[in-house]
C-alpha positions, -999 to +999 in steps of 0.1 A: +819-023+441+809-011+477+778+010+458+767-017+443+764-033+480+745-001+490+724-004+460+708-036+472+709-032+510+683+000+505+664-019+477+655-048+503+650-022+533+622-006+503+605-039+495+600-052+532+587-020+543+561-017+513+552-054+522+548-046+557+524-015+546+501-036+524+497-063+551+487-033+572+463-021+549+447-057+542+440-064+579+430-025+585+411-013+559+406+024+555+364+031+564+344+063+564+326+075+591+330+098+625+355+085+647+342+086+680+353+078+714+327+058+735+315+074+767+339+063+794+356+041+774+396+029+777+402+052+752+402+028+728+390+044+697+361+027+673+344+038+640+310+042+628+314+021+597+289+033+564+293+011+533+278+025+503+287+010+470+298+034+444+307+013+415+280-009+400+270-021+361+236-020+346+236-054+339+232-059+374+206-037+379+183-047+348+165-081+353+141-100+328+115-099+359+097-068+360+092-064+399+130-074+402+139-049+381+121-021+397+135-035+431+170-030+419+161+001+410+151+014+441+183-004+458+202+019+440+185+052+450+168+058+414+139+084+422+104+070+418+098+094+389+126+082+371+121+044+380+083+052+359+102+065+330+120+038+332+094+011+332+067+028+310+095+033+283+104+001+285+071-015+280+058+009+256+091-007+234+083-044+244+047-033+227+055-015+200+079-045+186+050-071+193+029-047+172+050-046+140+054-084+144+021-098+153-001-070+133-007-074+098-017-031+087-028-024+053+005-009+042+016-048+044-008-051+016+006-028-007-004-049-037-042-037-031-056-005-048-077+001-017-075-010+018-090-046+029-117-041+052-113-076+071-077-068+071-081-030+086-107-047+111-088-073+122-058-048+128-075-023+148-088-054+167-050-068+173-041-028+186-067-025+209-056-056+225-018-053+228-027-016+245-054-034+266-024-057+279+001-029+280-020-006+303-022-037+323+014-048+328+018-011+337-010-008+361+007-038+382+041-029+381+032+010+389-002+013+405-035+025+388-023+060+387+009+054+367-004+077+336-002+107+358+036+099+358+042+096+321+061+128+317+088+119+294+087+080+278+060+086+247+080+098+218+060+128+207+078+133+172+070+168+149+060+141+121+041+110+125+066+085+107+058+057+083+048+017+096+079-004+097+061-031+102+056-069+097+082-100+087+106-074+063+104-043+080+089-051+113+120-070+125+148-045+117+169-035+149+155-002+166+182+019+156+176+012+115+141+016+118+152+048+138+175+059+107+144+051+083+125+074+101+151+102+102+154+090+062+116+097+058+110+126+080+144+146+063+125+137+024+092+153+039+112+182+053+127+186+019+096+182+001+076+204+018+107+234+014+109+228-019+070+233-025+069+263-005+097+277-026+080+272-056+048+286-042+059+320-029+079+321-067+041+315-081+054+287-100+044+253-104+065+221-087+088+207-112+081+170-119+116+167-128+132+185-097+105+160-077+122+131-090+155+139-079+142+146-045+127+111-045+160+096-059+176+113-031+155+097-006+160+064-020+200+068-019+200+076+016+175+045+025+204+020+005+229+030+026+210+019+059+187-011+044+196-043+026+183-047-007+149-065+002+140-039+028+145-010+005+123-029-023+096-036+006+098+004+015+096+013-018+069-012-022+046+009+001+060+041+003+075+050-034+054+070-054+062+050-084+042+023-062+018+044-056+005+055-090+003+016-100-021+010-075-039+042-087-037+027-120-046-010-113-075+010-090-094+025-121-091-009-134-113-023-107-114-057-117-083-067-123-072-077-084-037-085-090-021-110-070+010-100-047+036-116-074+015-100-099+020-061-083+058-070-074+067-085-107+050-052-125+069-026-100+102-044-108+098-046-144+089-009-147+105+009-118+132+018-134+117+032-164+087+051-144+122+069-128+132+076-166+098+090-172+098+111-147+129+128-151+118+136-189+082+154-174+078+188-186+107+185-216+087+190-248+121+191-269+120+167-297+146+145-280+130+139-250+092+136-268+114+106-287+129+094-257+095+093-238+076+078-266+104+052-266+104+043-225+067+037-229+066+014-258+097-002-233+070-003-204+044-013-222+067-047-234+079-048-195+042-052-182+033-075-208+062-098-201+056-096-165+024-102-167+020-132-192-002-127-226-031-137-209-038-117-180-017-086-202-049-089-226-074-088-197-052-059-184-054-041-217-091-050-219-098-032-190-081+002-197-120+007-219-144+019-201-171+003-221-152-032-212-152-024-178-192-019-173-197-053-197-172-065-170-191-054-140-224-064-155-216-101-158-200-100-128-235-088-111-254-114-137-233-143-125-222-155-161-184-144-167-189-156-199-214-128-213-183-099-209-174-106-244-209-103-258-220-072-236-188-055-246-198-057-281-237-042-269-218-012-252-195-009-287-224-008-307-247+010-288-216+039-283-213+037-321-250+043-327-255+066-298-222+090-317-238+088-351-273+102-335-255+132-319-239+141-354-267+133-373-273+173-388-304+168-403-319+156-366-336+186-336-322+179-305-359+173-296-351+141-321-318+135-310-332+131-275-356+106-285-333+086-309-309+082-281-332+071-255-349+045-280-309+035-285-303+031-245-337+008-244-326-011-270-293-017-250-311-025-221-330-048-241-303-069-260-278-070-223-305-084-204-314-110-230-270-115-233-273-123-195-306-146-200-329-120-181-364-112-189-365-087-216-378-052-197-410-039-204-409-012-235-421+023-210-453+034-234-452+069-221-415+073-227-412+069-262-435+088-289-459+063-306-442+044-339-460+043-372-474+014-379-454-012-386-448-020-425-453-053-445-428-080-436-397-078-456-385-110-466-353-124-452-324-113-475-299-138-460-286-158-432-261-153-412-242-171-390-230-163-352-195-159-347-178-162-311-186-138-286-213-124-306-254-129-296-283-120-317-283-084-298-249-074-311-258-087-347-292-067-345-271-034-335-249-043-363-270-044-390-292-015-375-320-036-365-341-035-336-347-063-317-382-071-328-375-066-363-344-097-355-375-117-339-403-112-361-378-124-390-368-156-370-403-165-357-389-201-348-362-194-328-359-186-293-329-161-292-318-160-259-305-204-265-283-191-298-248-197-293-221-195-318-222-212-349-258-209-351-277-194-385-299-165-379-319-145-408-314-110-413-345-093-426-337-065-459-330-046-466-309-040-439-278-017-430-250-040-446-218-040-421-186-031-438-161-060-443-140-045-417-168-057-395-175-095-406-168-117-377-140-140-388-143-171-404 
């Protein structure tokens, strides 16, 4: 038992002389300096006390006030050059963010075939600004020379990037739309090996081998974005995308709405991405396959689109409807497409038979078609209620003279959409011939339902033709 008594007697002595030490050490804090003895002192010594602190957390240092946080800076001993990093990279990323918020770029319209000039105005206007403002803040906070210090805060990337920008994109955290950018800048890399590869082979890129490159691209974006921001990227940036606004471009008067482009990219996406993998197979399979995905896209658009603005969109993939289109557009009557569309069919009709009419000289041919495009001219500007234009005397080699009026074989009555210009072309008549038969009526106030008399004997339209009853 007596080491048991030991035991405890030493573990007292232990405790009282460590608490003895640490009350030392509390009233007599270590310092570091030069201990020096003062001239003709006692003999007393004294220390030159230097307090530096060695421990400190950025969250003290940064401050929401720009001049506050520079003078923490420079508390701290940070070097002028790097308190200019600092600050310039700091404001170039408090710009940048209120650019992809408060900027609206074209590649937020990526419904539109071709840029909006108000819109590329008005963004170029908004940029301007913001750098106005951010040359400003800077020019406070760091003098008028603080350009000649930007050394090392203006990213000065190998590749120029893509806009993440506005209320999808524009918000994301930095480091996503960091990630998006690797995502992008990696697919160009890719693409651009690829192509060489094939180049210095002397072969041609593989529009299948393309697709998988793009599908790659998309897999990587999924795994960083949420479903709406990888529709909004692929929205502006997908080549699928792309070549509908090339398509809906050719169009030219279509102007599909934002719904209108969205509902079309989703409704086809998929089977563009089918198409694409099929390019270049020529095997009977995949010439079945593709024939099949685009009777499937063609149903997609349609019942994206609704049956009315599908027909105008079918409408407009013919040329000929397209310059009808455009010319009562320019005429102010919307209502005259249908009529002027059936000028240009006829006068394309006419215009093809005189080209492979054998028994013709192309001295003939040559004036047969221009006495076809005046007689166009004629019968669209009375469809758009214009003046008829003067008949060019030299232009045209004189007629014969006219023959004895034949009399009116039978009337016939206008059908909708038609106008006594399309019926003339129809039956092979000119335009005089139409008005010398109907002396009594003023042909530019016909509208449908109305008789008019054809003169014999005539060119007699097929059935096929007759307007329905």
């Amino acid at each position: 038992m007596r080491w048991r008594t030991l035991f405890f007697a030493s573990l007292a002595v232990n405790l009282a002389l460590g608490a003895a030490w640490l009350v030392r050490s509390v009233r007599h804090p270590a310092t570091r300096g030069t201990a020096e003895l003062e001239a003709g002192g006692s003999g007393v010594m004294k220390t030159n006390v230097v307090v530096r602190r060695q421990f400190f957390s950025w969250g003290e240092v940064e401050s929401a006030d720009y001049p506050t946080y520079i003078a923490n800076l420079r508390n701290i001993g940070c070097p002028d050059q790097t308190i200019r990093d600092i600050i310039i990279a700091d404001v170039n990323l408090l710009f940048a963010r209120r650019q992809a918020a408060e900027v609206t770029s074209p590649e937020q319209q990526w419904w539109r075939s071709y840029p909006d000039v108000a819109v590329v105005r008005a963004a170029a206007e908004k940029v301007r600004a913001l750098n106005e403002e951010r040359r400003a803040l800077l020019t406070r906070l760091l003098g008028p020379k603080w350009e000649s210090g930007d050394l090392a805060s203006l990213p000065r990337p190998s590749h120029p990037g893509v806009a993440l920008d506005g209320p999808v994109l524009g918000t994301m955290p930095t480091e996503a739309k960091q990630a998006v950018q690797d995502i992008s800048s990696r697919a160009q890399d890719r693409l651009q090996a690829y192509l060489e590869a094939q180049r210095l082979q002397g072969k041609n890129p593989d529009p299948a081998e393309l697709a998988k490159l793009r599908q790659q691209t998309r897999d990587d974006l999924a795994r960083v974005l949420t479903p709406p921001q990888v529709e909004e990227y692929l929205l502006r940036y997908s080549q699928d995308a792309n070549n509908l606004r090339t398509e809906l471009g050719r169009l030219k008067y279509f102007d599909a709405t934002p719904d209108e482009f969205r509902a079309l990219f989703r409704a086809t996406d998929s089977i563009d991405q089918q198409l694409e993998a099929l390019a270049g197979s020529n095997d009977p399979n995949s010439v079945a396959q593709r024939n099949s995905l685009l009777q499937q896209r063609d149903s997609a658009r349609k019942l994206a689109l609704g049956a009315g603005r599908y027909q105008e969109f079918q409408q407009l993939q013919d040329p000929l409807y397209r310059d009808a289109f455009a010319q009562a557009q320019q005429a102010g009557d919307p209502d005259a497409v249908e009529t002027l569309y059936q000028i240009n069919l006829a006068t394309a009709q006419q215009q093809a038979a005189i080209r492979a009419n054998t028994n013709f000289t192309a001295e003939q041919k040559a004036i047969e078609l221009k006495r076809a495009e005046l007689e166009q001219l004629q019968a669209n500007a009375l469809a758009k209620g214009q003046e008829l234009p003067p008949e060019p005397a030299a232009a045209l080699p004189a007629a014969p003279p006219p023959p004895a009026l034949v009399p009116p074989t039978h009337s016939y009555v206008l059908g909708a959409g038609e106008s006594p210009s399309s019926v003339a072309m129809r039956y092979g008549l000119s335009l005089g011939a139409l008005k010398t038969a109907n002396p009594g009526l003023d042909l530019s106030k016909l509208k449908p339902g109305d008789p008019i008399l054809i003169p014999g004997p005539g060119l007699t339209p097929s059935s096929a033709d007759q307007p329905p009853p």
